[in-house]
ZASE-453616 format. One record per residue (C-alpha): residue number from 0; residue in one letter; x negated, y negated, z. Coordinates in steps of 0.1 Angstrom, whole numbers, plus 5000, padded with zeros to 4 digits. Layout:
<atoms>
+-----+------+------+------+------+
:  nr : rest :   xx :   yy :   zz :
+-----+------+------+------+------+
: NUM :    a :    X :    Y :    Z :
...
+-----+------+------+------+------+
</atoms>
This chain:
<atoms>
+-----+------+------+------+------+
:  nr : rest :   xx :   yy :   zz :
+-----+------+------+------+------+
:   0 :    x : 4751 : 3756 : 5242 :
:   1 :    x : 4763 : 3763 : 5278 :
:   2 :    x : 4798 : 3768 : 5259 :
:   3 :    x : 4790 : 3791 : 5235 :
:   4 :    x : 4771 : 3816 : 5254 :
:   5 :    x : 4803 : 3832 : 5267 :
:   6 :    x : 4814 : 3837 : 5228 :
:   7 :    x : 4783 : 3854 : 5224 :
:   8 :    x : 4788 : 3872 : 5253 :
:   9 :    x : 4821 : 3884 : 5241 :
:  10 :    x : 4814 : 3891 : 5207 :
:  11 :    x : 4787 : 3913 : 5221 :
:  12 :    x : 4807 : 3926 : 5250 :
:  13 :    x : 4840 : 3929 : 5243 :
:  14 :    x : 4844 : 3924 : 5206 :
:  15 :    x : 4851 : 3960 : 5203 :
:  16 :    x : 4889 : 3949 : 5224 :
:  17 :    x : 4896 : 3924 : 5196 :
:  18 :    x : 4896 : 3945 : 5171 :
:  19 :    x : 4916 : 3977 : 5184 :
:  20 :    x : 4944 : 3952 : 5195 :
:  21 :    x : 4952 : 3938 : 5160 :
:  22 :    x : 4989 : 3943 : 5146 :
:  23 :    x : 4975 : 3943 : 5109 :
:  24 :    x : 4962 : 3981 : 5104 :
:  25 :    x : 4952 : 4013 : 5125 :
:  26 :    x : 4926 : 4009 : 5149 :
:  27 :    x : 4889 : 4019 : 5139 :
:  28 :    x : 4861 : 4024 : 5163 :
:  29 :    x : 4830 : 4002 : 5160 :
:  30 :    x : 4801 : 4017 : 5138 :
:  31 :    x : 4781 : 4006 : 5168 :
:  32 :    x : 4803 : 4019 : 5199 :
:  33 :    x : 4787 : 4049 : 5218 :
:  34 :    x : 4791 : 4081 : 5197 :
:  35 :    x : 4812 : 4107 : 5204 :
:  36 :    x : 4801 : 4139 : 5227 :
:  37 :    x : 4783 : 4159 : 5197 :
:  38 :    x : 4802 : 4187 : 5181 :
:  39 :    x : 4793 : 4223 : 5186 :
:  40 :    x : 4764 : 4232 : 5162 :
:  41 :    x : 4775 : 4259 : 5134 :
:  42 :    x : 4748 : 4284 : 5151 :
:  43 :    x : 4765 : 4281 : 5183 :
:  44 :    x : 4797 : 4303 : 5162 :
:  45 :    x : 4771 : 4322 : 5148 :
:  46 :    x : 4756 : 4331 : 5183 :
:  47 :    x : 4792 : 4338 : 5198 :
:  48 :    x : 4792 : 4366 : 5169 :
:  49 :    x : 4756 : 4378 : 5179 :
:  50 :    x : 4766 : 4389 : 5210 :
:  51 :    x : 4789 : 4421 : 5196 :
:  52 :    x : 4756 : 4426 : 5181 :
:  53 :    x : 4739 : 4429 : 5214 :
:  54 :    x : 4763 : 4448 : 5233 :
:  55 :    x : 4754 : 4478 : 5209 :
:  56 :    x : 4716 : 4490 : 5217 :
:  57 :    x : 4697 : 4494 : 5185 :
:  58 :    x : 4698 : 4528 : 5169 :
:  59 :    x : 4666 : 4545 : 5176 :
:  60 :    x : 4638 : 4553 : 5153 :
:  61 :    x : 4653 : 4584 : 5131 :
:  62 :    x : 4633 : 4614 : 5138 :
:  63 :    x : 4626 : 4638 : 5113 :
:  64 :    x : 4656 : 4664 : 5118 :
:  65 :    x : 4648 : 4696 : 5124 :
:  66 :    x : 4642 : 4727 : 5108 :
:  67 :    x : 4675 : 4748 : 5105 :
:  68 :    x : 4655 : 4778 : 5118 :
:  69 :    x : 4648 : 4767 : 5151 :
:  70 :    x : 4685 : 4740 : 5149 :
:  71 :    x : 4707 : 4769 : 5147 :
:  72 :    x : 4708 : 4804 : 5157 :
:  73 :    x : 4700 : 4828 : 5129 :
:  74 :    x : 4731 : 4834 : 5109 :
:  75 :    x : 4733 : 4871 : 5123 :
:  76 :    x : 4739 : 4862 : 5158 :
:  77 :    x : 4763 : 4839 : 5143 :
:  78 :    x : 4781 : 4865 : 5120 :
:  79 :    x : 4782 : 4892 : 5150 :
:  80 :    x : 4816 : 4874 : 5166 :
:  81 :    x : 4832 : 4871 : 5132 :
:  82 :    x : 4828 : 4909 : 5125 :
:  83 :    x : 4836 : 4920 : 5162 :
:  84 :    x : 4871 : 4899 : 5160 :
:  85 :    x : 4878 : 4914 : 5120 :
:  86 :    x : 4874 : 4949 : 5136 :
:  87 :    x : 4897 : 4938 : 5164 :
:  88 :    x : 4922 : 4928 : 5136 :
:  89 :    x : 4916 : 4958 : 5117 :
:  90 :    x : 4921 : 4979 : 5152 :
:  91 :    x : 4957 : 4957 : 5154 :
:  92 :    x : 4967 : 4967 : 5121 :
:  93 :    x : 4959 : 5001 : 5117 :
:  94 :    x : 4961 : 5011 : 5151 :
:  95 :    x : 4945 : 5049 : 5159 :
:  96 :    x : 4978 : 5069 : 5157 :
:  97 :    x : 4989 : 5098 : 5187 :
:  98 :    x : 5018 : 5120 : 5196 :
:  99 :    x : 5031 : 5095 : 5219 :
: 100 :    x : 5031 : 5066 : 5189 :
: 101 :    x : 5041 : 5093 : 5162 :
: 102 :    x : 5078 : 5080 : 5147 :
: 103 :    x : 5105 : 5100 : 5150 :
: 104 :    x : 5117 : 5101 : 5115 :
: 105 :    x : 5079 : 5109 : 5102 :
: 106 :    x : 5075 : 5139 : 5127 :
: 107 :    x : 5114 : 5152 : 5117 :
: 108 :    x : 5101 : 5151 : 5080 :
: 109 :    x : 5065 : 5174 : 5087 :
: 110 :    x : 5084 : 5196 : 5110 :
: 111 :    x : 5107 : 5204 : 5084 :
: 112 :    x : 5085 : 5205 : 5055 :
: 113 :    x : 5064 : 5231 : 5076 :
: 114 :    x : 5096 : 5251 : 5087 :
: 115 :    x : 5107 : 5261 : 5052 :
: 116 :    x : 5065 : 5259 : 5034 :
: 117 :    x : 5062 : 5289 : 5062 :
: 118 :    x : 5095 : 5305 : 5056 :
: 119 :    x : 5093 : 5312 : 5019 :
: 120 :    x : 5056 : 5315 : 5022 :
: 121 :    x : 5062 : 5345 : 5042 :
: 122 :    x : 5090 : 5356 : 5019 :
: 123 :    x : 5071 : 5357 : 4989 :
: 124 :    x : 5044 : 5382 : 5009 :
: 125 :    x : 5071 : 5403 : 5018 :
: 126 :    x : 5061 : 5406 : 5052 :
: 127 :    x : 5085 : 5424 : 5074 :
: 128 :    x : 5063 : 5435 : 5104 :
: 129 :    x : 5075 : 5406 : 5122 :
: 130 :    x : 5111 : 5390 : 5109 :
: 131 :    x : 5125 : 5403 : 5077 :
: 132 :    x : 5115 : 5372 : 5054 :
: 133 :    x : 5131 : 5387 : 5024 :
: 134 :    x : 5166 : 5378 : 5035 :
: 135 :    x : 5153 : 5338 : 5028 :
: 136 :    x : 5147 : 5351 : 4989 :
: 137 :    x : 5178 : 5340 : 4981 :
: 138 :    x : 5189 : 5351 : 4943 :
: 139 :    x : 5223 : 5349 : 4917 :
: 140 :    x : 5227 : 5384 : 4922 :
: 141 :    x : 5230 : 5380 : 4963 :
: 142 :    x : 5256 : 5353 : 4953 :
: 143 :    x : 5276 : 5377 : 4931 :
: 144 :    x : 5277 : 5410 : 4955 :
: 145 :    x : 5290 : 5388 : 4978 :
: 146 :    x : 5317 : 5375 : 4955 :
: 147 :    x : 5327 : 5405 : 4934 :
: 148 :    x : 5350 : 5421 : 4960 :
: 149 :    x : 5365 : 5386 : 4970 :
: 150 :    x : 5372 : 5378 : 4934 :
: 151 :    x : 5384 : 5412 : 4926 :
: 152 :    x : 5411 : 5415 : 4954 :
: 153 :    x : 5421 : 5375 : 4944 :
: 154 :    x : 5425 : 5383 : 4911 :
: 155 :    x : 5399 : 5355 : 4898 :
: 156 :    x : 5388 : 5362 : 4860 :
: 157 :    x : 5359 : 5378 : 4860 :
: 158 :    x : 5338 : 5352 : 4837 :
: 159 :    x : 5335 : 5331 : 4867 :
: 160 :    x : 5314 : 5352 : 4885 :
: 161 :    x : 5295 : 5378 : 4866 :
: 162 :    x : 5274 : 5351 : 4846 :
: 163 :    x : 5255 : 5349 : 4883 :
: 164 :    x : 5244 : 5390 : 4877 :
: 165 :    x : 5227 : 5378 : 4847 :
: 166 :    x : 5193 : 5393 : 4842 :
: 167 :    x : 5186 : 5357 : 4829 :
: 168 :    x : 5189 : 5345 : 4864 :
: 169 :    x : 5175 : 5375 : 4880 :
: 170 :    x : 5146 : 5350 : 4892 :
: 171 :    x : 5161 : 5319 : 4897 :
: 172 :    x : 5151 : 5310 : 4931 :
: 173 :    x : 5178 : 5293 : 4951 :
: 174 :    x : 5160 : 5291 : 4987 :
: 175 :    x : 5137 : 5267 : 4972 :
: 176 :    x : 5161 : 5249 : 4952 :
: 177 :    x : 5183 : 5242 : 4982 :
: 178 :    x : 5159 : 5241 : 5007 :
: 179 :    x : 5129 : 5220 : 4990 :
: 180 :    x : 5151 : 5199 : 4971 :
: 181 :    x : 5187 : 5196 : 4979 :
: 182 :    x : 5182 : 5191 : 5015 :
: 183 :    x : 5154 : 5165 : 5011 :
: 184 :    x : 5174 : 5145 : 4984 :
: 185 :    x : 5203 : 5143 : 5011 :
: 186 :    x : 5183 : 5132 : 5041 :
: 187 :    x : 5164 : 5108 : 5019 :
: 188 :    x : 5195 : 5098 : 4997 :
: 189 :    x : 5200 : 5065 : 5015 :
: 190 :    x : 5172 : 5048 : 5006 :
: 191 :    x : 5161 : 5067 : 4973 :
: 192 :    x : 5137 : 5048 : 4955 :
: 193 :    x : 5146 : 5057 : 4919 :
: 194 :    x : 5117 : 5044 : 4904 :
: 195 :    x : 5097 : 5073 : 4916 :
: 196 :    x : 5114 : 5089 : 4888 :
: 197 :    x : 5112 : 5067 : 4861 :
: 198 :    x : 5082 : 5053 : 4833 :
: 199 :    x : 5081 : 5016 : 4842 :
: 200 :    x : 5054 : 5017 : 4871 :
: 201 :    x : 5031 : 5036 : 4843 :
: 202 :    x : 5009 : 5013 : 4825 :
: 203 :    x : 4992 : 5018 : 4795 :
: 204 :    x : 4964 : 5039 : 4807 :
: 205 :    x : 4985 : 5065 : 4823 :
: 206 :    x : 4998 : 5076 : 4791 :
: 207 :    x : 4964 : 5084 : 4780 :
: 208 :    x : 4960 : 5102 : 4812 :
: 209 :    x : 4986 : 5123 : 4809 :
: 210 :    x : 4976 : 5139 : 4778 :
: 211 :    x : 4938 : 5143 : 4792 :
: 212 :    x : 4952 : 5160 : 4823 :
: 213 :    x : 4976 : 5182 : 4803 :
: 214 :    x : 4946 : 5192 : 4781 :
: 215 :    x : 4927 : 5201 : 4812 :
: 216 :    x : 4957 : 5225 : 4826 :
: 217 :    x : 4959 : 5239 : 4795 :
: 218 :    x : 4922 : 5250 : 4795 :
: 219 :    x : 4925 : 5262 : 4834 :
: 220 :    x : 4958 : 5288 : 4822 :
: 221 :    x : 4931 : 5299 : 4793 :
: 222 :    x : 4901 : 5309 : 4823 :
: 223 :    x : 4930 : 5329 : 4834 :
: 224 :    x : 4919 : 5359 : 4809 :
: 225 :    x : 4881 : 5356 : 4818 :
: 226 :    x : 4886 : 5350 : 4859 :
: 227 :    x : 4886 : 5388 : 4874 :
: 228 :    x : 4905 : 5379 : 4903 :
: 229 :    x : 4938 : 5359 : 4880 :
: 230 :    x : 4937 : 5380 : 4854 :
: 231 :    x : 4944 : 5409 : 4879 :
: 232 :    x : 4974 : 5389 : 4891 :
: 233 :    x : 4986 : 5380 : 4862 :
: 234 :    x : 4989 : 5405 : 4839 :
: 235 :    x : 5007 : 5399 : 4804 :
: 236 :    x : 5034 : 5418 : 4785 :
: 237 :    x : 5017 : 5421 : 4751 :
: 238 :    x : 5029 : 5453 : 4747 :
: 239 :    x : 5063 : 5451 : 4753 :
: 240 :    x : 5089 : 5445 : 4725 :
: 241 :    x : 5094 : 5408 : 4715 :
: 242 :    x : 5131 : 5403 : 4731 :
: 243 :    x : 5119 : 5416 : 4762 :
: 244 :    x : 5093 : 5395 : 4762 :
: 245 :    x : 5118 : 5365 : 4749 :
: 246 :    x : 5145 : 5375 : 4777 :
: 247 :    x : 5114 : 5371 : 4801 :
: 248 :    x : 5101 : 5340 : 4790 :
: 249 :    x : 5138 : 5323 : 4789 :
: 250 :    x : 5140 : 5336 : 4829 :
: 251 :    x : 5110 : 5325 : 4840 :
: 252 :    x : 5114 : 5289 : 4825 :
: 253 :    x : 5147 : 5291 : 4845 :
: 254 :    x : 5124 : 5302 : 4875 :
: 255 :    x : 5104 : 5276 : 4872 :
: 256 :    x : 5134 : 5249 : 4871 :
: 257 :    x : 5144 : 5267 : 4904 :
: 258 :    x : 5116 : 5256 : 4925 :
: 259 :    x : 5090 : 5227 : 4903 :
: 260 :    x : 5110 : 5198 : 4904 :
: 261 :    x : 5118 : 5206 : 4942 :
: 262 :    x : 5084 : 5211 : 4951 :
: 263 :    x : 5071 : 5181 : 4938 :
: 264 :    x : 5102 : 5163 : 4955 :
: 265 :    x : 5095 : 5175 : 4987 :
: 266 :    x : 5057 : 5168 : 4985 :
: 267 :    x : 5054 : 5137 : 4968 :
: 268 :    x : 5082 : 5119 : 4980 :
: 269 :    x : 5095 : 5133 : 5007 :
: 270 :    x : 5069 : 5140 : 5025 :
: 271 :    x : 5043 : 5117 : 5010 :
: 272 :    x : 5065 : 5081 : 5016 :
: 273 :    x : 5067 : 5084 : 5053 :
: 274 :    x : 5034 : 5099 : 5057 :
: 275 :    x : 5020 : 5066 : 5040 :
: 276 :    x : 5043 : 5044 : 5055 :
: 277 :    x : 5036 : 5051 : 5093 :
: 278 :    x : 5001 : 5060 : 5087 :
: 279 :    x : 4984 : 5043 : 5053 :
: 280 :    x : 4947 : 5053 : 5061 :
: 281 :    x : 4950 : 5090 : 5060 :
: 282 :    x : 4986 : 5105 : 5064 :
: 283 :    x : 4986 : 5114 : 5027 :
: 284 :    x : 4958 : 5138 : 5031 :
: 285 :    x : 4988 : 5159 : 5048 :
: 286 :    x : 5003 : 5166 : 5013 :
: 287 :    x : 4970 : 5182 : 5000 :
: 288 :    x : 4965 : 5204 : 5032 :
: 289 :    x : 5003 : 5216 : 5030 :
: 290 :    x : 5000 : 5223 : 4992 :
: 291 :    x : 4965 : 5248 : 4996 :
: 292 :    x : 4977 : 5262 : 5032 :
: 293 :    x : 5009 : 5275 : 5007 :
: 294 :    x : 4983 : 5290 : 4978 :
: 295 :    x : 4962 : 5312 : 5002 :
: 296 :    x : 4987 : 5339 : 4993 :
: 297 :    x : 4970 : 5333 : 4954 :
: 298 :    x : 4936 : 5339 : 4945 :
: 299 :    x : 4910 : 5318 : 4954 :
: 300 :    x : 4903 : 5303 : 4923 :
: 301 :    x : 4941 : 5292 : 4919 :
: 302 :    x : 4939 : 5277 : 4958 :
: 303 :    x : 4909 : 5259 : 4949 :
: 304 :    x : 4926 : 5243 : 4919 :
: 305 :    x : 4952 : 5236 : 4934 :
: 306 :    x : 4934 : 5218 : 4965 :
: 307 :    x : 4920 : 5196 : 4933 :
: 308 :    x : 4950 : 5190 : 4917 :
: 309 :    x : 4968 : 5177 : 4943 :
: 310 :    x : 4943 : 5157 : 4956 :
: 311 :    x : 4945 : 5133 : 4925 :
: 312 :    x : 4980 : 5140 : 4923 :
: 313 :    x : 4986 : 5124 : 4955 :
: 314 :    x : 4966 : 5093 : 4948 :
: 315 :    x : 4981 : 5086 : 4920 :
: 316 :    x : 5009 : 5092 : 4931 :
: 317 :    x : 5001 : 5065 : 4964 :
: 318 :    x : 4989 : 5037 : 4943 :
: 319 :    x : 5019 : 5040 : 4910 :
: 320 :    x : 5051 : 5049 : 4934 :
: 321 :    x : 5058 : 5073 : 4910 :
: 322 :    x : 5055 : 5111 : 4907 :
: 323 :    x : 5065 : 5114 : 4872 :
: 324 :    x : 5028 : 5120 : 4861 :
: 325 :    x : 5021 : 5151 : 4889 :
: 326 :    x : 5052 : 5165 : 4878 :
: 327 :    x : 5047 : 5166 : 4839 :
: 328 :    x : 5013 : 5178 : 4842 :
: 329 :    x : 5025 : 5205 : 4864 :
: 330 :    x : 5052 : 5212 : 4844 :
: 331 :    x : 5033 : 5219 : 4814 :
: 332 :    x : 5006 : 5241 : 4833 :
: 333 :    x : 5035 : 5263 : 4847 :
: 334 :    x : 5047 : 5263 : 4808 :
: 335 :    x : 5017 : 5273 : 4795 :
: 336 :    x : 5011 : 5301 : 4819 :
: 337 :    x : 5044 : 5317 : 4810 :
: 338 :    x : 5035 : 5317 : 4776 :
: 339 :    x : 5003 : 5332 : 4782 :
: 340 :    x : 5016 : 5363 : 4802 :
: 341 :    x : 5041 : 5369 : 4777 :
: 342 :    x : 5025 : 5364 : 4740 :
+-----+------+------+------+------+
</atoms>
């Protein structure tokens, strides 16, 4: 008994040594050796994740947001900045023009447009108090005097000169031809938009147009023989005999080649593409004002007309970059005026 305590003793005690140092498989804890420290409970990973949760203070209640009145400003203070910085973008584009901002080119093409408006408008009064306009009506005939003893004396055939003496031409302005038209085309002839001249900027509507336009000059040459005032200047040749009044209506078509397509040329193209080029707002209203200052020399009825004629001349003119439309109209009221003074 004494004996066999101690085996007891060990089994109990250090049975646990036995076992681990066996050679016959891997050592295996005893189901009744002290147990391990205890693992980390699963909530204690969930808790190290609650803690981010903490750090961020809970959202407040949500109030009820408030009324966009009393949010934001009404929207007319809020508009006021937009429209003062549009105006100051407006001001940058179309800046307020003056003398000192006036291009050169712009102001060399009114200064000469005025210079030879005012000579030949004095010419056609016949004014002589002053300067003796009449020497700027230049004619074929002037041409010819001033030939006839150089070709004589040079032996030139005489078929060369004497067609300028022609009663044909006896009209036939050549002032306005060279100095409305000629001149212009030169200084211009660099960049000459040839479009101007052409059909393809019309569309479909300005055909239309035309013909109502035409109709309307047509009926203003017809209140020529019930306006007192144009039917004293322009008095027709009824009674004349029918080749005088053919020889007169085959001159003043040639008259009127002298001076319409230059007048149109130096208005509405001229004149009118650098007026609208340096100043887009208002520079074309220039081309009306020069056209009416011209007619006060006409009656009254005539200027007005023609203050309304080339007022939608000229716009059309702007927004089409074309003149072809101003110029066929006019043409055929010059046309039908000649054909009323002389049948």
């Amino acid at each position: 008994m004494t004996q066999g305590s101690p085996k007891k003793r060990g089994a109990s005690g250090g049975g646990t040594r036995k076992k681990t140092g066996g050679a016959s498989g891997p050592v295996q804890g005893d189901l009744f050796e002290a147990a391990p420290p205890p693992k980390p409970a699963p909530r204690k990973k969930a808790a190290a994740k609650t803690p981010a949760k903490k750090e961020t203070p809970p959202a407040p209640a949500k109030r009820p947001a408030p009324s966009r009145s009393a949010a934001s400003p009404p929207k007319t203070r809020a508009a006021a900045p937009k429209k003062q910085r549009s105006a100051e973008e407006y001001e940058a584009t179309y800046p307020a023009p003056s003398l000192r901002d006036l291009p050169l080119l712009t102001l060399l093409c009114i200064l000469y447009a005025g210079v030879v408006l005012t000579y030949d408008y004095f010419a056609m009064l016949g004014d002589v108090r002053t300067v003796n306009w009449a020497v700027f009506a230049w004619r074929p005939g002037q041409i010819f005097a001033a030939l006839q003893p150089w070709a004589d004396s040079a032996g030139v055939p005489g078929f060369l000169v004497n067609w300028l003496d022609s009663s044909l031409l006896a009209q036939f302005d050549l002032f306005k031809l060279v100095m409305w038209g000629v001149v212009p085309l030169l200084m211009c002839l660099w960049w000459l938009d040839l479009e101007w001249f052409r059909f393809n900027r019309w569309k479909p509507l300005d055909r239309k147009l035309f013909w109502v336009c035409g109709a309307l000059g047509v009926a203003a040459v017809i209140s020529v023989r019930f306006i007192p005032q144009l039917s004293a200047a322009y008095p027709g040749m009824g009674g004349m005999p029918f080749s005088t009044r053919a020889v007169a209506l085959l001159a003043g078509l040639l008259w009127v080649v002298s001076w319409l397509p230059a007048w149109e040329f130096l208005h509405r193209y001229f004149l009118l593409r650098r007026l609208s080029a340096d100043f887009p707002r208002f520079g074309w209203l220039l081309v009306p004002l020069a056209e009416t200052l011209y007619h006060t020399q006409k009656p009254w009825p005539e200027m007005a007309g023609m203050l309304v004629f080339s007022i939608a001349a000229t716009q059309w003119t702007l927004r089409r970059g074309n003149l072809m439309l101003p110029f066929l109209v006019h043409l055929v009221i010059e046309v039908a005026l000649l054909i009323l003074l002389v049948f």
